[in-house]
C-alpha positions in Angstrom: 0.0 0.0 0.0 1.1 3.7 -0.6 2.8 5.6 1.8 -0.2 7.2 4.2 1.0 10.6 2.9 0.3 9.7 -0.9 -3.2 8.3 -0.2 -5.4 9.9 -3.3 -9.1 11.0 -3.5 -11.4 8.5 -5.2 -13.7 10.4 -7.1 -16.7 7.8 -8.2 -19.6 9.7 -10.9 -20.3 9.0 -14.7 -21.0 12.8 -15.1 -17.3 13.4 -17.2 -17.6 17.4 -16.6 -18.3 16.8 -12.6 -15.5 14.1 -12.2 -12.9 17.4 -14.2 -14.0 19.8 -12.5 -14.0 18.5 -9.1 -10.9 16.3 -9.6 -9.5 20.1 -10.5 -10.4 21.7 -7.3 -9.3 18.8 -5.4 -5.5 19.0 -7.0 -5.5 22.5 -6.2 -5.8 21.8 -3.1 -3.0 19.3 -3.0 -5.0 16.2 -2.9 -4.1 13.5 -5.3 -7.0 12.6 -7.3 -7.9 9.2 -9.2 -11.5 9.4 -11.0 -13.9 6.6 -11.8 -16.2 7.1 -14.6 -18.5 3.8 -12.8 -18.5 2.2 -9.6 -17.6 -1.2 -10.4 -14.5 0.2 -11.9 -13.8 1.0 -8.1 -14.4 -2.0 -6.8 -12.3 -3.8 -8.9 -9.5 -1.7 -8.4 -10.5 -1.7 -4.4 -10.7 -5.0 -4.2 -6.9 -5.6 -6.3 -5.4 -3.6 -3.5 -5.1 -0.3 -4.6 -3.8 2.6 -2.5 -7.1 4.8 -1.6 -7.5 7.6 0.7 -10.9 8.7 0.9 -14.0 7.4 -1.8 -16.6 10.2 -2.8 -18.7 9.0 -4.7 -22.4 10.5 -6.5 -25.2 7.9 -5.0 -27.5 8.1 -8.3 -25.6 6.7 -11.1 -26.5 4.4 -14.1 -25.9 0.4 -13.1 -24.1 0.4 -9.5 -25.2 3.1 -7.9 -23.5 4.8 -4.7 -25.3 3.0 -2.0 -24.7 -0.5 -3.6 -20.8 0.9 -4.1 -20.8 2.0 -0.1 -22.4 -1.5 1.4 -19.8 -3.7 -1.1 -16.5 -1.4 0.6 -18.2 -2.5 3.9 -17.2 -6.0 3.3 -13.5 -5.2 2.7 -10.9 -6.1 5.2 -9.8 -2.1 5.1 -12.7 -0.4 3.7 -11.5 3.2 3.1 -14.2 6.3 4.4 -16.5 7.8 2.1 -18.8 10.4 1.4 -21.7 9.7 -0.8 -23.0 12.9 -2.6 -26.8 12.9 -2.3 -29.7 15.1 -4.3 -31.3 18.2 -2.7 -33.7 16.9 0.2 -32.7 13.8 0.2 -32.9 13.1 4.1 -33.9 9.8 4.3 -31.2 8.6 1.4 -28.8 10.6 3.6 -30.0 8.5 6.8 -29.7 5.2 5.5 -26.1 5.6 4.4 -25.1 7.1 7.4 -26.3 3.7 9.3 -24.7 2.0 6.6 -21.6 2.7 7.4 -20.8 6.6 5.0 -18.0 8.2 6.8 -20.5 11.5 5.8 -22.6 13.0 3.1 -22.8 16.6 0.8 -26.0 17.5 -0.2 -26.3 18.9 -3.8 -26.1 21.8 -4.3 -22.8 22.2 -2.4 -19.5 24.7 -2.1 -16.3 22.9 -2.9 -14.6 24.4 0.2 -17.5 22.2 2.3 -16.4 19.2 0.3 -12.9 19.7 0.6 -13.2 19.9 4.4 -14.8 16.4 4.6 -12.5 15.0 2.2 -9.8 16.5 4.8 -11.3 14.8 7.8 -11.7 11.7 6.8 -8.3 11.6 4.9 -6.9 12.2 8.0 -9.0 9.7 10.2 -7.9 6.9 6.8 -4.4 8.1 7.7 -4.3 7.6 11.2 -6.2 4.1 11.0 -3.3 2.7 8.7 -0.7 4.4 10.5 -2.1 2.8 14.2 -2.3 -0.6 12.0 1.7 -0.3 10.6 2.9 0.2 13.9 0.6 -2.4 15.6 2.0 -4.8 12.6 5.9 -3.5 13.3 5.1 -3.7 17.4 4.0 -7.9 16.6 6.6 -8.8 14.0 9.6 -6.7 16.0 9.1 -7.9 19.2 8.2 -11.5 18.5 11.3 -11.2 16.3 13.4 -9.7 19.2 12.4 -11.4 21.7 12.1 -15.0 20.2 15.2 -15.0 17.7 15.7 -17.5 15.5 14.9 -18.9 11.7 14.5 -22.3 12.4 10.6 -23.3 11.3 10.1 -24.3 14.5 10.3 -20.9 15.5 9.2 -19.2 12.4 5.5 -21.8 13.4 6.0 -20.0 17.2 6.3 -17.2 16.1 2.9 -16.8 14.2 1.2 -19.0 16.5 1.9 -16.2 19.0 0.7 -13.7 16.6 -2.3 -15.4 16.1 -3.2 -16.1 19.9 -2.1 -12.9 21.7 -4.9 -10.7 21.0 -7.5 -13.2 22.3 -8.2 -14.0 25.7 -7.6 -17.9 25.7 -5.7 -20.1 28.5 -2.5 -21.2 27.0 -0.6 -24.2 28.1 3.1 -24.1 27.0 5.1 -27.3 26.7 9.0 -26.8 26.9 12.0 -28.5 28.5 13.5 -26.3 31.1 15.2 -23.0 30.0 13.4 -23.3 27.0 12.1 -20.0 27.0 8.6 -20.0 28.1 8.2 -17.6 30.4 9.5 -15.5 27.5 6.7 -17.1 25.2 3.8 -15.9 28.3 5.4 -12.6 28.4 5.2 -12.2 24.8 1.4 -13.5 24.8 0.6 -10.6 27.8 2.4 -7.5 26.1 1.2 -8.1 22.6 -2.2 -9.0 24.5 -2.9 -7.2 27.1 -0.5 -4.9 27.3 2.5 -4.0 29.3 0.3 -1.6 31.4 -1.6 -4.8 32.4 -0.6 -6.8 35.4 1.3 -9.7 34.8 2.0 -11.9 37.4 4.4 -15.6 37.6 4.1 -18.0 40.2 6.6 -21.3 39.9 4.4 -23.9 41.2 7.0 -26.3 41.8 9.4 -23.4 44.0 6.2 -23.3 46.9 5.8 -25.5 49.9 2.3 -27.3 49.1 1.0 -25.7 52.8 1.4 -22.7 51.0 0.4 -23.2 47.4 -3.3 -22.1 48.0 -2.5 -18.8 50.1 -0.2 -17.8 47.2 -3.0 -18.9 44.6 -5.8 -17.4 46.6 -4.6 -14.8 49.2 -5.7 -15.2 52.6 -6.8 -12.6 55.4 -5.5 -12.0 58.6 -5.1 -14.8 61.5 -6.5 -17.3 58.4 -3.7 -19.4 59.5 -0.9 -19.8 62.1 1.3 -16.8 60.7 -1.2 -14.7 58.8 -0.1 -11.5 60.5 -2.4 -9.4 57.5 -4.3 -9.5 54.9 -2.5 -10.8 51.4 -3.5 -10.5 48.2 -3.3 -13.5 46.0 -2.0 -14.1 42.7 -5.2 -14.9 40.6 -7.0 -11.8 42.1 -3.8 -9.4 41.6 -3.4 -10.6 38.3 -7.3 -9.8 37.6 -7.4 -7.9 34.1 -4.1 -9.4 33.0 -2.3 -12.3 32.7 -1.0 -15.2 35.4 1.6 -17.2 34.2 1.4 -20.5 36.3 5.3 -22.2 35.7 5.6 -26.0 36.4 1.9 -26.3 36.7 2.5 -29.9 37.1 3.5 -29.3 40.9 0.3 -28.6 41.6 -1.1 -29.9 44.7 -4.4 -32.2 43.5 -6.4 -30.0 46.2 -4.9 -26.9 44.8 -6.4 -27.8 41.2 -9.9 -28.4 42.4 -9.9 -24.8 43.7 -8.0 -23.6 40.8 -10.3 -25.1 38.5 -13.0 -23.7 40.2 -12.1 -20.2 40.4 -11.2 -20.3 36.8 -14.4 -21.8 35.8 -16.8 -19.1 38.1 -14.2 -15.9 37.5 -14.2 -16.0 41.2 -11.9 -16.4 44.6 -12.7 -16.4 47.9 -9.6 -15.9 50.3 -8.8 -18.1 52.5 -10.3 -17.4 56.1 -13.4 -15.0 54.3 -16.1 -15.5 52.9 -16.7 -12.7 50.8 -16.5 -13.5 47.1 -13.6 -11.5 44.9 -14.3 -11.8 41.1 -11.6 -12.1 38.6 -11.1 -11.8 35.1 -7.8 -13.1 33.8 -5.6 -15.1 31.1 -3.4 -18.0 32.4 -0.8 -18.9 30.8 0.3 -22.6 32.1 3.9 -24.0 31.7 5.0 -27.7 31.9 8.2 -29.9 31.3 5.9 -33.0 31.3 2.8 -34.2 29.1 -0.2 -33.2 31.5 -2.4 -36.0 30.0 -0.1 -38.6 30.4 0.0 -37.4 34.2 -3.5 -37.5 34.1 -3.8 -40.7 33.0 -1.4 -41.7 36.2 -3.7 -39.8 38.5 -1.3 -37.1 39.1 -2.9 -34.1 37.5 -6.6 -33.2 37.1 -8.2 -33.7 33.6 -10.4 -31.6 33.3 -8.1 -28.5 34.8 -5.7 -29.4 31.9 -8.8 -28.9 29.4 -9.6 -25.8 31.0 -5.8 -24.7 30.9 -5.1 -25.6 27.5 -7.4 -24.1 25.3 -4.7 -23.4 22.9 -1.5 -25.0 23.4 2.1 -24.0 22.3 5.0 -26.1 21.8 8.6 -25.1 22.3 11.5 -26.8 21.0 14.3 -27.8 22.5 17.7 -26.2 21.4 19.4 -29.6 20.0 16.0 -29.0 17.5 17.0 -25.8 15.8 21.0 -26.2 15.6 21.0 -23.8 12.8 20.0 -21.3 15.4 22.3 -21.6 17.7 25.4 -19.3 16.2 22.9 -16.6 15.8 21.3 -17.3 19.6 25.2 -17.1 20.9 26.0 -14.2 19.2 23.0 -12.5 20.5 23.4 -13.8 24.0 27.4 -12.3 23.4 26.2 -8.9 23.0 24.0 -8.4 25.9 26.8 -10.0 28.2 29.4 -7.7 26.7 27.3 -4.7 27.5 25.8 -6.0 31.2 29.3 -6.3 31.8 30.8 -3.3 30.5 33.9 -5.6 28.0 34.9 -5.9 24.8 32.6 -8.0 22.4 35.1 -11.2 21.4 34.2 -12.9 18.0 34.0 -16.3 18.4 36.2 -18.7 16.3 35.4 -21.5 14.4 36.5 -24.1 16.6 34.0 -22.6 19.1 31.3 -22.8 16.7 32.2 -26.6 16.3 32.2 -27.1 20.2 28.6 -25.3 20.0 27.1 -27.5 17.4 28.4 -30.7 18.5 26.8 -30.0 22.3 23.6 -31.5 23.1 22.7 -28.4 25.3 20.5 -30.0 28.1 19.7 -26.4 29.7 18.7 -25.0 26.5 18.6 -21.3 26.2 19.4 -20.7 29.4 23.1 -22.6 29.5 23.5 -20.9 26.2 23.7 -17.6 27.8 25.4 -19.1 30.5 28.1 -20.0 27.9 27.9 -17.1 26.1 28.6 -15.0 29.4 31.7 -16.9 30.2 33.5 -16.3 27.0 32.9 -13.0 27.0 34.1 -12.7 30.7 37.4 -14.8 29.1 36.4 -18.0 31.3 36.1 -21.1 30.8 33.0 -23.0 29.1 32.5 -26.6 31.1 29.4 -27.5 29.4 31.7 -27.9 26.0 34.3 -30.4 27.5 31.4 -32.7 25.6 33.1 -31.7 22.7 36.0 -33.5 22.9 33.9 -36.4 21.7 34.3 -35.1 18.3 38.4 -36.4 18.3 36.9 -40.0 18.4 35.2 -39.2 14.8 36.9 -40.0 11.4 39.1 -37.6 9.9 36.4 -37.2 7.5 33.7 -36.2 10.3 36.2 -33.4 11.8 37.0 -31.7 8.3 33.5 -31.6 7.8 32.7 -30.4 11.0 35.0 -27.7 11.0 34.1 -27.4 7.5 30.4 -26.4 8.9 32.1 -24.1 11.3 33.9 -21.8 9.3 30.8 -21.4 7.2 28.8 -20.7 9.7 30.9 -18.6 11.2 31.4 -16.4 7.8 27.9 -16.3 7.5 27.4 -14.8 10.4 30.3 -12.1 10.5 28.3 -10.8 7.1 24.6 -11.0 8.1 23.7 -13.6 5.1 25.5 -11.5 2.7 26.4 -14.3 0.1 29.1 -12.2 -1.8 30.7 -11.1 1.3 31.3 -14.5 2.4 32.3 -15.9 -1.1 35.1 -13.1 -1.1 35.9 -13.8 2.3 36.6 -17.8 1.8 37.4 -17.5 -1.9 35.0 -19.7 -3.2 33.0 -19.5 -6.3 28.8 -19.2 -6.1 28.5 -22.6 -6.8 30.6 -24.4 -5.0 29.3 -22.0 -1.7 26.0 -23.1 -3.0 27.0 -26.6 -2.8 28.4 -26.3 0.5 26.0 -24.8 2.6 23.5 -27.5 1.6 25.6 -30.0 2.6 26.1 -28.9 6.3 22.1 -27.8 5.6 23.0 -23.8 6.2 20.3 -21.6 5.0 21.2 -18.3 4.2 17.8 -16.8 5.8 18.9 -17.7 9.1 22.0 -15.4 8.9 20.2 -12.4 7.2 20.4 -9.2 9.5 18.1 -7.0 7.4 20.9 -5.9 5.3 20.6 -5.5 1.5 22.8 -9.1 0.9 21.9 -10.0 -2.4 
C-alpha cells in the first residue's frame, strides 16, 4: 500500500464534466485525485489492493449506484471512508447511508470548500487508521522477532502461532523443556495482548511449599492461619485484568487444582479465612516440562483442569532441534553479556562454533547464555568439554565439521550476505552453494536485514 502521505481521492460519478472539475479543485488543493467514470471500476480496483484515501462518490448513477458501491466497501478487510454525494432533500437517502456505514454525506447543491473539508477529515482519520495498523503490525513482528530470535521453522510456526493467539483472551498451556524460554513465550502472549500496562503476574508452582500453594493462589486474610499476621493479596485476584503465568503447573497440589479449577471456571476467589467473594477476570498462561495428560492418566494431575488450561497449546523446542539457530542465539546472547558487563565484544572462532554445534545443550537457552557469558568474561565454558567427543570421529567427520564451522561462522560475521562471504573464503557461487546444503545452512537464518543480495 502507498505511503499514508500519498493516499489519493477516489472520485466515483459518470458525469465526465463533474468528475474534471471536481478532480480540479481537489489537485488545487493538494490532494491527489484518481476518477472513476462507474462504480464497479472501483471496486475492482479496491478489491486488487489499490492505494485509496478517501471514496466520494455520487449515489445516483446508471448500473451500480452509490449506496450499492458503499455497502460492497463494507465488506472489505480495510474499507476506506467515504462520502456519498446525495440530491437536494434527500434526508432519508442521507439517513440510511449514514447507518450504513458513509464516513458522511454533501448535499447537492454544495461549495467545494464544504467538500474539501470532509474530504480533509476523513483523509486524516484513513491516515491515522493505517498508520495505528503499521505500527501495531511492526510492534508484533519486531518484538516477537526480538524477543524469540531464531529462523528455524520451528520458531518461524511459534512465532505466528503467537501472533495469532495474543490478542484473544484464551488459556494457554506451554510445553518446553526447562530454560526453554517459556516464560519469554507468556510474556510475549501478555504484552502483545494485554499490554505491558496490564498486570502480569508468575508463580513457579514447583518453588512453593504445598501448605502454602493455596494462600499464594488465593490470598488469605489475617489470622486465616498460624502466621497470617495481615491481609495478602493472592495471585489470581492481583493478576485480575491481565495475565497469570502459572510455571511447572505440574506441581500442583491435586487440592490446589480443584480450587483452581474452580475459580477459573466461576471468575471468582474467595480468600482463605473470608467469605466474601472477589471476582476475577484473567488469562493464564500454564507451563509444563511433562505431558499433563499422560500425568492425568497416572492420576497425578486433574483432567479436566488441563482442558480448562489448555485451550490453545504451544510447543517449544528444545535447542538440540534448531541447531541452525544456535550461532545466531550465541552471538546474540554475546552482546547483551558484553554490554551487562561493560567488556569488549570477542568474536568467536570457528573451533568454538564446532564445540557449540556438537553440544547437546541439556539447559537450553538458558546454558547458552550461560556459555555465552563466560566467553565474553574470558572463562572457561565446562558444558563444552562434551566436545572432545568429536576427536573420536573419522578424519572425514572433523573436516566436515569444522568445514560447517567456518561457514557458519562467515555467514554470520556478514549478516547472510552471500558475496561477502564468497570473497571472504574465496569460493566460487557454486561451490558456496553446494556447500551450505551439505552442512544444511540456510542463508535466511544469517540475514540481518541488510541488502545481501
Amino acid at each position: 500500500m502507498a505511503s499514508v502521505d500519498e493516499l489519493p481521492i477516489w472520485l466515483v460519478d459518470d458525469d465526465p464534466d463533474v468528475r474534471e472539475s471536481l478532480g480540479q479543485w481537489l489537485e488545487v488543493s493538494d490532494l491527489a485525485v484518481r476518477p472513476f467514470a462507474e462504480a464497479t471500476a472501483a471496486l475492482a480496483a479496491l478489491a486488487a489492493g489499490d492505494a485509496c484515501g478517501v471514496l466520494v462518490s455520487d449515489v445516483k448513477m446508471p448500473g451500480m449506484d452509490g449506496l450499492a458501491l458503499l455497502d460492497a466497501v463494507q465488506g472489505l478487510e480495510e474499507p476506506p471512508p467515504v462520502v456519498l454525494i446525495t440530491g437536494h432533500g434527500d434526508v432519508p437517502m442521507a439517513v440510511t447511508a449514514m447507518q450504513a456505514g458513509a464516513w458522511d454525506f454533501v448535499e447537492k447543491p454544495y461549495s467545494p470548500e464544504r467538500l474539501e473539508e470532509c474530504v480533509r477529515r476523513a483523509l486524516e482519520r484513513r491516515r491515522l487508521a493505517l498508520e495505528n495498523r503499521r505500527l501495531r503490525h511492526a510492534l508484533r513482528e519486531g518484538d516477537l522477532a526480538g524477543r524469540l530470535l531464531g529462523r528455524a521453522p520451528a520458531m518461524l510456526r511459534l512465532r505466528d502461532q503467537l501472533a495469532n493467539l495474543a490478542p484473544v483472551r484464551a488459556n494457554v498451556l506451554v510445553h518446553g523443556e526447562t530454560g526453554s524460554g517459556k516464560e519469554v513465550v507468556a510474556r510475549c502472549l501478555h504484552d502483545l495482548g494485554p499490554g505491558p500496562d496490564a498486570p502480569f503476574v508468575a508463580l513457579n508452582c514447583g518453588a512453593l511449599a504445598p501448605e502454602l500453594i493455596e494462600s499464594e493462589l488465593f490470598g488469605h486474610e489475617k489470622g486465616a492461619f498460624t502466621g497470617a499476621q495481615e491481609r495478602r493479596i493472592g495471585k489470581l485476584e492481583h493478576a485480575s485484568g491481565g495475565t497469570l503465568f502459572l510455571d511447572e503447573v505440574e506441581s500442583l497440589p491435586l487440592a490446589a487444582q480443584v480450587k483452581l479449577l474452580r475459580a477459573l471456571q466461576e471468575g471468582e476467589i474467595t480468600r482463605l479465612g473470608s467469605n466474601a467473594v472477589q471476582r476475577i477476570d484473567l488469562r493464564v498462561v500454564a507451563a509444563s516440562k511433562v505431558d499433563l495428560l499422560a500425568l492425568a492418566a497416572e492420576g497425578g494431575f486433574r483432567e479436566d483442569l488441563y482442558y480448562r488450561l489448555a485451550i490453545a497449546e504451544l510447543a517449544l523446542p528444545p535447542l538440540r532441534e534448531r541447531r541452525e539457530d544456535i550461532a545466531l542465539l550465541f552471538r546474540h546472547f554475546c552482546h547483551q553479556a558484553a554490554e551487562v558487563h561493560d567488556r569488549p565484544l570477542r568474536e568467536p572462532d570457528a573451533a568454538l562454533f564446532q564445540a557449540l554445534e556438537h553440544h547437546t545443550w541439556p539447559g537450553n537457552l538458558r546454558e547458552l547464555r550461560n556459555a555465552a557469558t563466560r566467553f565474553i568474561l574470558g572463562l572457561e565454558i565446562p558444558c563444552l568439554g562434551t566436545a572432545a567427543a568429536a576427536d573420536e570421529d573419522s578424519l572425514a567427520a572433523q573436516v566436515a565439521a569444522f568445514e560447517a564451522a567456518l561457514l557458519r561462522a562467515a555467514l554470520g560475521r556478514h549478516g547472510g550476505n552471500i558475496q561477502a562471504v564468497m570473497e571472504e573464503l574465496e569460493l566460487p557461487r557454486r561451490t558456496l552453494n553446494q556447500k551450505m546444503q551439505k552442512h544444511g545452512l540456510r542463508r535466511e537464518a544469517f540475514l540481518d536485514g541488510g541488502d545481501d543480495s
